[in-house]
KOLLO-507452 format. One record per residue (C-alpha): residue number from 1; residue in one letter; z, x, y. Coordinates in steps of 0.5 Angstrom, whole numbers, plus 500, padded with zeros to 3 digits. Example, Ala and Ser with C-alpha at 12.3 -4.5 7.8 and 13.67 -1.06 7.14 Angstrom:
paba resi 1, resn a, up 516, east 525, north 491
paba resi 2, resn s, up 514, east 527, north 498
# end
This chain:
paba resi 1, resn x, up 078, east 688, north 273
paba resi 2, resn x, up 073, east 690, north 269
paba resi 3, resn x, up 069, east 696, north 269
paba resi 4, resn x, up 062, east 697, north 270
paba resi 5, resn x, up 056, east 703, north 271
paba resi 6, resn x, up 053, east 700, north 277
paba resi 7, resn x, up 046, east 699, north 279
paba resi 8, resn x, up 046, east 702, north 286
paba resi 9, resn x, up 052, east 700, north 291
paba resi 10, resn x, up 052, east 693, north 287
paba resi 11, resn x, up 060, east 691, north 285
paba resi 12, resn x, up 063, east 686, north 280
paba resi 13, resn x, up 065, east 683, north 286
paba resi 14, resn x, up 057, east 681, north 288
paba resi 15, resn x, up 056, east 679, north 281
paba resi 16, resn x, up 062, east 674, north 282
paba resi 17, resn x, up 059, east 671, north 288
paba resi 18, resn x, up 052, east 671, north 286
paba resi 19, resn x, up 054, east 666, north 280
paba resi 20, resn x, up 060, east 663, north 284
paba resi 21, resn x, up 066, east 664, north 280
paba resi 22, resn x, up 072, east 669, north 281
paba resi 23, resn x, up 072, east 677, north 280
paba resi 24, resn x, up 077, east 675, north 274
paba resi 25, resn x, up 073, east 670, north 271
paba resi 26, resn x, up 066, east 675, north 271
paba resi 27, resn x, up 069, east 680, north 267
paba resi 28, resn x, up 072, east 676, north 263
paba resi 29, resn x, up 065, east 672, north 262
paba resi 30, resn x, up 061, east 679, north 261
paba resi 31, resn x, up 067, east 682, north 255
paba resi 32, resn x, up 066, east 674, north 251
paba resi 33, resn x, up 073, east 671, north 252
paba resi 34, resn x, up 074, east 665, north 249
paba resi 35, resn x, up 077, east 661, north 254
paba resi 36, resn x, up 071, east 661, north 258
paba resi 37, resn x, up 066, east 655, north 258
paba resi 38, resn x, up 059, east 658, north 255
paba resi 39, resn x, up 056, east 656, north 261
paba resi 40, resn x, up 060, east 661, north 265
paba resi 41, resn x, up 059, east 667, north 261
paba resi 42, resn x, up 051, east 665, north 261
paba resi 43, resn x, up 051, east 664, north 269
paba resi 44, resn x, up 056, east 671, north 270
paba resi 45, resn x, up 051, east 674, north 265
paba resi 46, resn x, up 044, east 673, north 268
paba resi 47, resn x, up 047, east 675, north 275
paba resi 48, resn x, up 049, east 681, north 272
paba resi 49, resn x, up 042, east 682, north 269
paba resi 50, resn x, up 038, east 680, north 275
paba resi 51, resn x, up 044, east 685, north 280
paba resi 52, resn x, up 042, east 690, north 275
paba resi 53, resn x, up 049, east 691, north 272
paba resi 54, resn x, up 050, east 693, north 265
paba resi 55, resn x, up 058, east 693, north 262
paba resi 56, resn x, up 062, east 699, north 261
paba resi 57, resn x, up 066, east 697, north 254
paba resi 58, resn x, up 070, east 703, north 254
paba resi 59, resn x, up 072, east 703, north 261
paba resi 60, resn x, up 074, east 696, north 260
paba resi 61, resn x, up 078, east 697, north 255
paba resi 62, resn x, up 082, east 703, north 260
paba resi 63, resn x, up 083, east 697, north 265
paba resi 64, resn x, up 085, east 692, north 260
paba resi 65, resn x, up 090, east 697, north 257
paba resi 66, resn x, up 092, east 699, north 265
paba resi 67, resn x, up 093, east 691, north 267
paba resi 68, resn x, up 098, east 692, north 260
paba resi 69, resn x, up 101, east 698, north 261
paba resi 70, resn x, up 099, east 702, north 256
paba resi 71, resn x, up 099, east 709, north 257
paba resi 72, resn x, up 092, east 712, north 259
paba resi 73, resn x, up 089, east 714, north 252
paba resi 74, resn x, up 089, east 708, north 250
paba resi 75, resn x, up 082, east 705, north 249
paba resi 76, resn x, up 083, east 699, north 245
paba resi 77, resn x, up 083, east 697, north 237
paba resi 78, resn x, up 078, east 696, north 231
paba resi 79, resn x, up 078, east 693, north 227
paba resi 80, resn x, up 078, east 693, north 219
paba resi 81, resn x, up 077, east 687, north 215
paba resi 82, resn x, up 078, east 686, north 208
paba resi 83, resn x, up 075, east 682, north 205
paba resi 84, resn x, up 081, east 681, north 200
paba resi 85, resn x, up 088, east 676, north 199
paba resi 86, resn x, up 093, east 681, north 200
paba resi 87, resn x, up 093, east 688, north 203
paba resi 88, resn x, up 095, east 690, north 196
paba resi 89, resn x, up 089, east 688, north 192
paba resi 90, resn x, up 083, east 694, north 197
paba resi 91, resn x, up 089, east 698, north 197
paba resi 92, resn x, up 089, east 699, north 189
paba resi 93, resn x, up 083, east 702, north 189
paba resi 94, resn x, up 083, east 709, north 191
paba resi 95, resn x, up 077, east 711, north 195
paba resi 96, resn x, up 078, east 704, north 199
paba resi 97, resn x, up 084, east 707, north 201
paba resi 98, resn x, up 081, east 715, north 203
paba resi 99, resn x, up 076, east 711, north 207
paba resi 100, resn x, up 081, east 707, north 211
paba resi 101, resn x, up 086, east 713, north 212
paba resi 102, resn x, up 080, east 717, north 214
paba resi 103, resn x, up 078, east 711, north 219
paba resi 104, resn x, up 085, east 710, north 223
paba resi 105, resn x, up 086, east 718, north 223
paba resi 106, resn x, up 078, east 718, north 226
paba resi 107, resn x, up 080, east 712, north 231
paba resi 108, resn x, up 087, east 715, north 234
paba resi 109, resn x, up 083, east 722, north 236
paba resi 110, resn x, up 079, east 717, north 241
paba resi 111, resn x, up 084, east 713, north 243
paba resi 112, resn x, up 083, east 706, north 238
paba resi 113, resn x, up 088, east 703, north 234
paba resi 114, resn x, up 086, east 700, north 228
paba resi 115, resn x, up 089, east 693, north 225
paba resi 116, resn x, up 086, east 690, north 219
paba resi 117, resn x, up 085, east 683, north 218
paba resi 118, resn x, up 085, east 681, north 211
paba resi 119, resn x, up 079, east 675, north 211
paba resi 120, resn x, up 081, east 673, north 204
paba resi 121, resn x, up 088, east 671, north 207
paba resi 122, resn x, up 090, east 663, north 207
paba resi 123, resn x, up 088, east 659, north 213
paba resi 124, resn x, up 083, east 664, north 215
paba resi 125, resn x, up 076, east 663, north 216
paba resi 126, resn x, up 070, east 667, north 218
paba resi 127, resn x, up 070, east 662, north 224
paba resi 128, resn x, up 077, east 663, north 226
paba resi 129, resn x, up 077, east 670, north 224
paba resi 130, resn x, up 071, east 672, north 230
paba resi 131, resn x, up 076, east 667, north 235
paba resi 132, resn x, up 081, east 671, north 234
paba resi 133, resn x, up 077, east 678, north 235
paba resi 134, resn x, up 074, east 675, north 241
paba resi 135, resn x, up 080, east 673, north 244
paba resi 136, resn x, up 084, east 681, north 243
paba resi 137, resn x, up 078, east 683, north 246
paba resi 138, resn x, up 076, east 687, north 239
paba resi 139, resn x, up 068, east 688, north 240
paba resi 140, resn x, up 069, east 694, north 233
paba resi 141, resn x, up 069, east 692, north 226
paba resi 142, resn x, up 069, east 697, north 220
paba resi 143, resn x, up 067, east 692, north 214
paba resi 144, resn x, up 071, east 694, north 208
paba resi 145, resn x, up 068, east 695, north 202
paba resi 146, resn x, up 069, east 690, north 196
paba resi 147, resn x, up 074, east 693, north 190
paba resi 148, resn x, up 071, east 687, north 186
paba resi 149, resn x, up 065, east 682, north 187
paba resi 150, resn x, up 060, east 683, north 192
paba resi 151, resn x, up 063, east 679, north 199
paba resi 152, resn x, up 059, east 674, north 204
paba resi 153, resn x, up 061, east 674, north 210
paba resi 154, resn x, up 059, east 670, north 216
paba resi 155, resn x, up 061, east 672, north 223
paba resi 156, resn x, up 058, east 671, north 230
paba resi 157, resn x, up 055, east 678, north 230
paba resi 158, resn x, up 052, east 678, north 237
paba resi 159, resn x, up 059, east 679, north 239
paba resi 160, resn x, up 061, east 685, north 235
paba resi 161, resn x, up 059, east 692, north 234
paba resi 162, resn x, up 059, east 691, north 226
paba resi 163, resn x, up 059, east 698, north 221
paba resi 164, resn x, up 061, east 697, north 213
paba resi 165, resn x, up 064, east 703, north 210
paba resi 166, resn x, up 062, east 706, north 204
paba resi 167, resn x, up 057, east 700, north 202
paba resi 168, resn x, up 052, east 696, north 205
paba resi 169, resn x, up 051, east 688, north 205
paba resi 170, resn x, up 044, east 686, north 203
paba resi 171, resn x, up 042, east 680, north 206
paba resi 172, resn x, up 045, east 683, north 213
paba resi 173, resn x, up 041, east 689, north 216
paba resi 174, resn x, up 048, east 692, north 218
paba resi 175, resn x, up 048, east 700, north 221
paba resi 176, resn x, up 052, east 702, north 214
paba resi 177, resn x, up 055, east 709, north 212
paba resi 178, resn x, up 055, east 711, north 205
paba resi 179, resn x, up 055, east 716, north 199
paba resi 180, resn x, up 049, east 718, north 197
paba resi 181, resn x, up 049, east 715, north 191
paba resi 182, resn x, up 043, east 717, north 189
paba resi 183, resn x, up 044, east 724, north 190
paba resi 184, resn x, up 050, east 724, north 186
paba resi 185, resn x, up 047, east 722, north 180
paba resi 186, resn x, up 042, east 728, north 181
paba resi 187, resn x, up 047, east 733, north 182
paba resi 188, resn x, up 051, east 731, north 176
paba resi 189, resn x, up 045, east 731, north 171
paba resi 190, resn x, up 043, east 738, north 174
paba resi 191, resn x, up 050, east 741, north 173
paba resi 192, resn x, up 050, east 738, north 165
paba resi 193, resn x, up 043, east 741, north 164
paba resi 194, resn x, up 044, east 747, north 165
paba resi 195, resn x, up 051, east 746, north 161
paba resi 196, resn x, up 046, east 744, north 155
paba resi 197, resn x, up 047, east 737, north 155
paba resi 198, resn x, up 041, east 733, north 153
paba resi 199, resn x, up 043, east 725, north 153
paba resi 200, resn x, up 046, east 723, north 158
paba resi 201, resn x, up 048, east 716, north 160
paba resi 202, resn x, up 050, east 711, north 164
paba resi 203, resn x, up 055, east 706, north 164
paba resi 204, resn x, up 058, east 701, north 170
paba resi 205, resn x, up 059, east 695, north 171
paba resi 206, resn x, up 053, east 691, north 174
paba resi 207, resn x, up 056, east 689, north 180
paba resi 208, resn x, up 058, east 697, north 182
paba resi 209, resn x, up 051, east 699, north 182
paba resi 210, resn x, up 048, east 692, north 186
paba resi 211, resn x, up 054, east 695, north 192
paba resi 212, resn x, up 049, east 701, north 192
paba resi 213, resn x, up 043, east 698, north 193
paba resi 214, resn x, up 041, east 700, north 186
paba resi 215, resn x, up 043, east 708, north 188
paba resi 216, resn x, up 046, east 709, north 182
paba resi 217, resn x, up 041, east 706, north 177
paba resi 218, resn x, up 035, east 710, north 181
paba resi 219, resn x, up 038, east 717, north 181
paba resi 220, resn x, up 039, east 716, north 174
paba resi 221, resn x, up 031, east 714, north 173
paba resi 222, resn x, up 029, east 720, north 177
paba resi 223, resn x, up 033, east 725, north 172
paba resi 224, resn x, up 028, east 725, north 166
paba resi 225, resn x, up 023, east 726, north 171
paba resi 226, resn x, up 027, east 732, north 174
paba resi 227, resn x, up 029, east 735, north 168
paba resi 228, resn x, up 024, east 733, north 162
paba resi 229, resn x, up 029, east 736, north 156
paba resi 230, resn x, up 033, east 730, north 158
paba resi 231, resn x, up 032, east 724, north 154
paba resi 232, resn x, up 031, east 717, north 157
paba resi 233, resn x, up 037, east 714, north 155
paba resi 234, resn x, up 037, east 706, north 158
paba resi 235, resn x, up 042, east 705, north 163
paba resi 236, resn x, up 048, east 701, north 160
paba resi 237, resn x, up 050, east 695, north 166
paba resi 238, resn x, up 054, east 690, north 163
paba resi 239, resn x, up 057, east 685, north 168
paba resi 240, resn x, up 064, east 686, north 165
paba resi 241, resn x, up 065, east 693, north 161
paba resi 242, resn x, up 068, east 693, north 153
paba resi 243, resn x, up 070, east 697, north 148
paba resi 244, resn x, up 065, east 693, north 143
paba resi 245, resn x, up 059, east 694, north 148
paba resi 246, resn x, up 060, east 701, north 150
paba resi 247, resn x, up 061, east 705, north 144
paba resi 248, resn x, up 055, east 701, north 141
paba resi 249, resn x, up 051, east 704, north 147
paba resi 250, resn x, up 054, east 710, north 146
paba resi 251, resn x, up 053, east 711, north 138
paba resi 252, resn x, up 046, east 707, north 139
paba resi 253, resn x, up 043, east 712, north 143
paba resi 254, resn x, up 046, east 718, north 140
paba resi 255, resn x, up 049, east 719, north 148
paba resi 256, resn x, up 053, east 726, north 149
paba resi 257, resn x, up 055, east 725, north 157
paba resi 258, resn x, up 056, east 719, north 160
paba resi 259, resn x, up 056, east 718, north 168
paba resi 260, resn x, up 061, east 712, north 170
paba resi 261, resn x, up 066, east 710, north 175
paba resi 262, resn x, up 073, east 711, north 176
paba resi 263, resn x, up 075, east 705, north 175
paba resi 264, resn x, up 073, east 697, north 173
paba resi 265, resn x, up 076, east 693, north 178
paba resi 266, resn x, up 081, east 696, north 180
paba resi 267, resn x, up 083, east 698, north 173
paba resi 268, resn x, up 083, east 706, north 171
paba resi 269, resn x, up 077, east 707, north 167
paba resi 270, resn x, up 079, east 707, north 159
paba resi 271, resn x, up 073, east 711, north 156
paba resi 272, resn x, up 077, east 717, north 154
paba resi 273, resn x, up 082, east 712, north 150
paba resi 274, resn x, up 075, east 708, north 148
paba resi 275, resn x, up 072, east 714, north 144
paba resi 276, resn x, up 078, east 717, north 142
paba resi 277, resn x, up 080, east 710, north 139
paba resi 278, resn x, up 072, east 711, north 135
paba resi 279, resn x, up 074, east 718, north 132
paba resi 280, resn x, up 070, east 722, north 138
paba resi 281, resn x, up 073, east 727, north 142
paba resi 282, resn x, up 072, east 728, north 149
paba resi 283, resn x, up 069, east 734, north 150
paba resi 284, resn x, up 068, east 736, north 144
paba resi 285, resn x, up 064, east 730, north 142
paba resi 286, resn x, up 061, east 727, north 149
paba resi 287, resn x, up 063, east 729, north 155
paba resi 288, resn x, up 065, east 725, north 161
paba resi 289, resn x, up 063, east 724, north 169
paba resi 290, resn x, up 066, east 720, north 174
paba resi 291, resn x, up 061, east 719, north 180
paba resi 292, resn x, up 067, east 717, north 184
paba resi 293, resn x, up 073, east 722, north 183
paba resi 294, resn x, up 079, east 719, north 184
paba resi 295, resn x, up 087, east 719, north 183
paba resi 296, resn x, up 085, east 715, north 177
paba resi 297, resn x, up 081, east 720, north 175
paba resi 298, resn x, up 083, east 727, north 177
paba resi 299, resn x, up 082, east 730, north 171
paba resi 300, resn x, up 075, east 730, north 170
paba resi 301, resn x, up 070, east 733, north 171
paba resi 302, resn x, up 065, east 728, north 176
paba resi 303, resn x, up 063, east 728, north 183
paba resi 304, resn x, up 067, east 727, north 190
paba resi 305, resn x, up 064, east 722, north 194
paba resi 306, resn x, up 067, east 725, north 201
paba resi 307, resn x, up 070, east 719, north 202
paba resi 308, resn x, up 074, east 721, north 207
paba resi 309, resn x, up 068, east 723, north 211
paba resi 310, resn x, up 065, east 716, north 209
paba resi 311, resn x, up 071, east 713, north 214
paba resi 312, resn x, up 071, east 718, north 220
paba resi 313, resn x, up 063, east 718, north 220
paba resi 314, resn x, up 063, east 709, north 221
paba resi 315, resn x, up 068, east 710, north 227
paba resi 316, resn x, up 064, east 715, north 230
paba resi 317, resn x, up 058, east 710, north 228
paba resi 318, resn x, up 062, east 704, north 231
paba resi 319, resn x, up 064, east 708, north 237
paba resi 320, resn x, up 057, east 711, north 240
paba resi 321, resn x, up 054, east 703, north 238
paba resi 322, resn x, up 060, east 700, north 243
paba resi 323, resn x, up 059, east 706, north 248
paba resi 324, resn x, up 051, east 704, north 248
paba resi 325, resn x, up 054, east 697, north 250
paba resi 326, resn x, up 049, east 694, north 243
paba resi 327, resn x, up 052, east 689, north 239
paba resi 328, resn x, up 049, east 684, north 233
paba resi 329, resn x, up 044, east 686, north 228
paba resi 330, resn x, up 040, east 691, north 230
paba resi 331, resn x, up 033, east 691, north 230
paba resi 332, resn x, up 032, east 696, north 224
paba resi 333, resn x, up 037, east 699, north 220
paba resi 334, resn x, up 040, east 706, north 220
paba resi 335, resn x, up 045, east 708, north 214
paba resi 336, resn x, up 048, east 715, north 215
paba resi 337, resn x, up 048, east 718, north 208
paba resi 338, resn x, up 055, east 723, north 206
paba resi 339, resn x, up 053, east 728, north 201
paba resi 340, resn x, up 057, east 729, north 196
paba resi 341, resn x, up 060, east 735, north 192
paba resi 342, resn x, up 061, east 737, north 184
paba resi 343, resn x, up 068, east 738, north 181
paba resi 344, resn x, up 070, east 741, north 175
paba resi 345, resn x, up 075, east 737, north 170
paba resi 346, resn x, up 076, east 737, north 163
paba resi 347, resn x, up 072, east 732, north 160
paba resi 348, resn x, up 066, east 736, north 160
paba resi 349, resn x, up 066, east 743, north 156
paba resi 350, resn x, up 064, east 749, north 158
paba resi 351, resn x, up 062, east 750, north 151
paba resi 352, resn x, up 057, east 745, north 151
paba resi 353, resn x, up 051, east 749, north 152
paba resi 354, resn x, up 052, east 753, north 145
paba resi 355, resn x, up 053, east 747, north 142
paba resi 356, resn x, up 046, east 743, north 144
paba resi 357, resn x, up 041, east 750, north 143
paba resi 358, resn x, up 045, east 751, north 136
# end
């Protein structure tokens, strides 16, 4: 039987009579199963509305777990879709992994399992993919971030509480959590100002900032402004990064730092190997700055995201919009923001003040 927050001494059993069905059916009209007649859930659901009953999802999940025998803590399942083939392709990208441990530990403290579903897999389909969520009863999805391109996704969001995790989906007004990106461009820029460095650049790919929503690229924009000693080095985005091309950027532009990303589709960043093939030594000659410290690149010096925090902070976003019984896209989108932290490494000189004033 569901469970629902009544309006005075109302009861599903009236909500039923009222649109002519059974209680079985009723409650499963107001959770969305598949299996019953669109029509149906339209006329369980308009007697629900004018009954004033309003439809506890949490308290539905304790008694479909019940009717299950599951053991009392559990409230039910998220789910976690990758948009990828194969599990191993997000899972070679450090930071998806950290937001995906993070989302299971965060989940399983409030009672939901989490089980992905890997879009890119053969024979699924967005269309299948929603059936099949529908039809477990699943109304939370985490969107994973896209290790690679970005990713279009169509599902029948008006049944489903849907926040992407660690990046946000531009033609889609989702409720996102992601690093501020922004804010770690200007923390590194500080950091190596007043360790003298005066030409700093940054190199990514394309792609890396359009996920941001152009974070990166407007946080760099803002450090000459910031701090008028830096010079206003052009950004280098190249769709796919090269050898050739950064050290062409990098000798060009006399660029003494560079701000990057860990790693280029799923593969480690290679600008350490890249400037020592040149004849630069890093520190020495131009430093090096992750903006996403990863395993990848745990010896330099750069920025962690928090990315575990980026996971734990969508459950909760998922948890509190399914409590709150919304679904769909929301009228106005809300993007939570993690802060991130400076890490010291070894690809940024402690010396490089003296080196820049001399």
């Amino acid at each position: 039987m569901l469970s629902v927050t009544p309006s005075g001494n109302v009861t599903l059993q009236d909500v039923a009579a009222k649109a002519g069905v059974s209680i079985s059916t009723a409650s499963r009209s107001l959770t969305g199963a598949v299996s019953i007649a669109k029509a149906t859930q339209a006329r369980v659901r308009s007697a629900a509305a004018e009954l004033g009953y309003r439809y506890n999802p949490l308290l539905g999940e304790v008694m479909r777990a019940a009717r299950r025998g599951v053991p009392n803590h559990y409230l039910g399942t998220l789910a976690y879709i990758t948009p990828c083939e194969h599990v191993e392709e997000w899972r070679a990208t450090p930071t998806l992994c950290r937001h995906w441990s993070a989302a299971r530990d965060q989940a399983a403290r409030f009672g939901f399992g989490v089980s992905e579903f890997a879009l890119g897999s053969h024979g699924m389909s967005a269309r299948r993919l929603g059936d099949i969520l529908r039809a477990r009863g699943i109304s939370g999805i985490l969107l994973a971030a896209f290790p690679n391109e970005p990713f279009d996704l169509v599902l029948p969001w008006e049944h489903f509480v849907t926040v992407p995790v660690g990046h946000m989906i531009q033609n889609l007004q989702l409720d996102c959590v992601v690093s501020d990106h922004t804010q770690a461009v200007l923390l590194s820029g500080r950091v190596l100002a007043e360790r003298g460095y005066r030409r700093i650049g940054l190199a990514m790919e394309s792609y890396q900032n359009a996920i941001t929503n152009h974070g990166w690229v407007n946080g760099y924009a803002a450090l000459p402004a910031e701090n008028p000693r830096l010079a206003a080095i052009p950004p280098f985005l190249p769709e796919k990064m090269s050898e050739r091309g950064f050290m062409d950027w990098v000798r060009q532009h006399e660029v003494d730092c560079v701000l990057t990303l860990s790693t280029f589709r799923n593969v480690a960043n290679p600008m350490r190997e890249w400037l020592a093939a040149g004849g630069i030594t890093c520190p020495r000659d131009v430093g090096l700055v992750s903006l996403d410290v990863t395993s990848a690149t745990s010896v330099w010096a750069g920025i962690d995201q928090n990315s575990d925090e980026i996971g734990r902070a969508a459950v909760d976003l998922v948890l509190s919009k399914v409590r709150a019984g919304e679904r769909g896209i929301p009228r106005v989108r809300r993007s939570l923001l993690v802060h991130c932290c400076w890490r010291e490494g070894n690809t940024v000189s402690a010396a490089a003040g003296e080196k820049a004033c001399a």
